[in-house]
N, C-alpha and C positions, 0 to 999 in steps of 0.2 A: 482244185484246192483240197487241200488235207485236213481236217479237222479233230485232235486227238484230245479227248476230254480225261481228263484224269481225276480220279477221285483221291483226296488228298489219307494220307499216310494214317494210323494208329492213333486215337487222339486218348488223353489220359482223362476222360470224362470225367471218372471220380479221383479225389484223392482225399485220404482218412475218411472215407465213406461220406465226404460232402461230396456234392455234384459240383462242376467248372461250369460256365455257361463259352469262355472263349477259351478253351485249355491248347496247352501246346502240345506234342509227340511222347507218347513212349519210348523208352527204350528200342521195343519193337522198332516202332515207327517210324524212327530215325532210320534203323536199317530197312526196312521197305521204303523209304524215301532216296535213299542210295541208289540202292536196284532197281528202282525206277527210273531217278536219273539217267545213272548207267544206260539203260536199253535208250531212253530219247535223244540220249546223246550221241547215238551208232549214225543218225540223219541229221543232216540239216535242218535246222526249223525259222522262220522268218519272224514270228513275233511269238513272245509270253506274256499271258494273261493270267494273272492270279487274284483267288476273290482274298479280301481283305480279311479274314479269318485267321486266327497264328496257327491253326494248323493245319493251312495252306500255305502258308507261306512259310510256314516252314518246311513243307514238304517239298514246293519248288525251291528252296534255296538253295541244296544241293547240284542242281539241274542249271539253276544261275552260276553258278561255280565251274561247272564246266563249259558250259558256252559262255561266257562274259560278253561277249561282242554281242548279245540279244540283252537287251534291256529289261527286266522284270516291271512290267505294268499290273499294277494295284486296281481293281476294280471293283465298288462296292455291289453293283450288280449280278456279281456272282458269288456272293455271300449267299450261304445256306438259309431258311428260312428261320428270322429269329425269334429264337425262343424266350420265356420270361425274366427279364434281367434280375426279379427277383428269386431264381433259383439261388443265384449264386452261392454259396455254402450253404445250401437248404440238403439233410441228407437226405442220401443217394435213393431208398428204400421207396422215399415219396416221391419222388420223380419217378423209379421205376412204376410204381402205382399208378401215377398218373397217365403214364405212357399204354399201360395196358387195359384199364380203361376205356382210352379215349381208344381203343382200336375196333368196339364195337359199335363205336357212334350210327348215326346216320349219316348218310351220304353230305345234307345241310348241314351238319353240324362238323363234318368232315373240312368243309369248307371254310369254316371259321376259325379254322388252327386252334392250336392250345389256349386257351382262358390268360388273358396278358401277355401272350405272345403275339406275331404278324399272322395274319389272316394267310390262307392257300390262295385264297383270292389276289390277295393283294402281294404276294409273293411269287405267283405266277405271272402277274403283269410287271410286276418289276422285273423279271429274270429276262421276260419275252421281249420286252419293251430294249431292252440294255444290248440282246442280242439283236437283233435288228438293225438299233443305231449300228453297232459295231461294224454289222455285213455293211449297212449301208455308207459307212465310212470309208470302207475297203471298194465297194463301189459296184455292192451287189444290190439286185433291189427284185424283191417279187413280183410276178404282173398279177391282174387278175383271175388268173386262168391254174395258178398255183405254181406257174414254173420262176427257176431264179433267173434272172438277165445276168451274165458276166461282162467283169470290164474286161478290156485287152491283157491288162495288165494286174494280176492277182497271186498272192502269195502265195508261195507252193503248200506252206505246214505251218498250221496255228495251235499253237498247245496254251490249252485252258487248266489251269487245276482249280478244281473246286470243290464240289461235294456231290453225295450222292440225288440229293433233291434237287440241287441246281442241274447238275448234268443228265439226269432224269426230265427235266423239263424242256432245257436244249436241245434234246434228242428226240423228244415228244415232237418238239414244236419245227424241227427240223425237215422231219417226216410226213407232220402235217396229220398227226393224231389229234382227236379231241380229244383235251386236257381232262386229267382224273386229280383229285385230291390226295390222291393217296402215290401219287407218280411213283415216289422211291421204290413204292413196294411192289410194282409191276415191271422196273427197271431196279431190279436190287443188285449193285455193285460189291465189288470186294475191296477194302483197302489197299489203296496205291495201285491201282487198276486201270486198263489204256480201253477206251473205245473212241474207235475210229470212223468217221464218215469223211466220203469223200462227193465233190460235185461230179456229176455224170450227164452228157446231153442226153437230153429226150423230149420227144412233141417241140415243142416252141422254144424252147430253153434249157437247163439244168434243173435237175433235181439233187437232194444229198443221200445217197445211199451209203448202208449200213454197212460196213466192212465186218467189223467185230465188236463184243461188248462184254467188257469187265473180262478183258484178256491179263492174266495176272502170270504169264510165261517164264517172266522176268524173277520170282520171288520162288524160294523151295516150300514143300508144303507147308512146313512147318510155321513160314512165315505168313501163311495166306489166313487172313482176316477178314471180318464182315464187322 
């Protein structure tokens, strides 16, 4: 099975120098949402999974438009980790602040996320936990020993769009890394960006190895973002 996470398009964070907490696409973004489509559209793919975010969903909306026969599924599980609802029109200047900050924390205090936002803690059990169910619904299941069991029967291509902390932790926990607080930043993606794993036998079962990450082929430089 294929596994292609996608980190969702251009998001328009601020507008009149207030910050968005759930903002939709740029301009850009739109167009990186395209070209992204575009390339996932050259394959087949079996199901779509989108985190409930507007811009992620609106980044796969494009991608739903050209396969319609695949269903776009909504999953709050792979919602980015959320930040303080009272940002919302707070300006952009003090959130920037805050963010720079909080970047020399400590490792514990790393872990307790943003002051009125979800915990790393508790954002990485949610992501882990959602990923999981999902394989395990598909009718994969971990043994002890760290390899995946397959069923007979399993979808060739699963395209996720989400974010970069989500798909930073899927990746992590894919791999079988111990989780860091800071994931994004040791898995730092580019917007509208493809990283792929796929399952491979090995020892007693499968493993998910790393094809590529934050492959952004598909977009000209000009469009390439972080």
């Amino acid at each position: 099975m294929e596994l292609v996470l996608v980190r969702h398009a251009q998001p328009e964070w601020s507008r009149d120098r207030t910050a968005r907490v759930d903002p939709g696409l740029t301009e850009r973004g739109r167009r990186q949402a395209q070209l992204a489509a575009g390339r996932l559209a050259e394959r087949a793919f079996d199901r779509l999974l989108v985190s409930t975010a507007t811009r992620a969903r609106e980044t796969a909306a494009p991608l739903g438009e050209l396969r319609p026969a695949v269903a776009l599924e909504e999953r709050e599980w792979l919602h980015e980790i959320h930040m303080p609802a009272h940002w919302e029109g707070t300006p952009q200047e003090e959130v920037d602040r805050t963010f720079r900050e909080a970047r020399v924390r400590s490792r514990e205090d790393w872990w307790q996320g943003i002051p009125g936002g979800e915990s790393f803690g508790d954002f990485h059990a949610r992501v882990t936990a959602g990923l999981d169910g999902e394989l395990a619904d598909l009718g994969l299941e971990r043994d002890q020993h760290g390899f995946w069991q397959l069923p007979d029967r399993l979808p060739e291509r699963v395209v996720m769009v989400a974010h970069a902390g989500t798909n930073s932790v899927v990746l992590g926990h894919l791999l079988g890394l111990e989780p860091q607080p800071w994931e994004w930043e040791r898995f730092a993606s580019d917007h509208a960006s493809l990283t792929v794993l796929r399952t491979a036998p090995i020892g007693s079962g499968h493993i998910f190895s790393l094809q590529y990450f934050s492959d952004v082929e598909h977009l000209p430089a000009e469009l390439v973002t972080a």
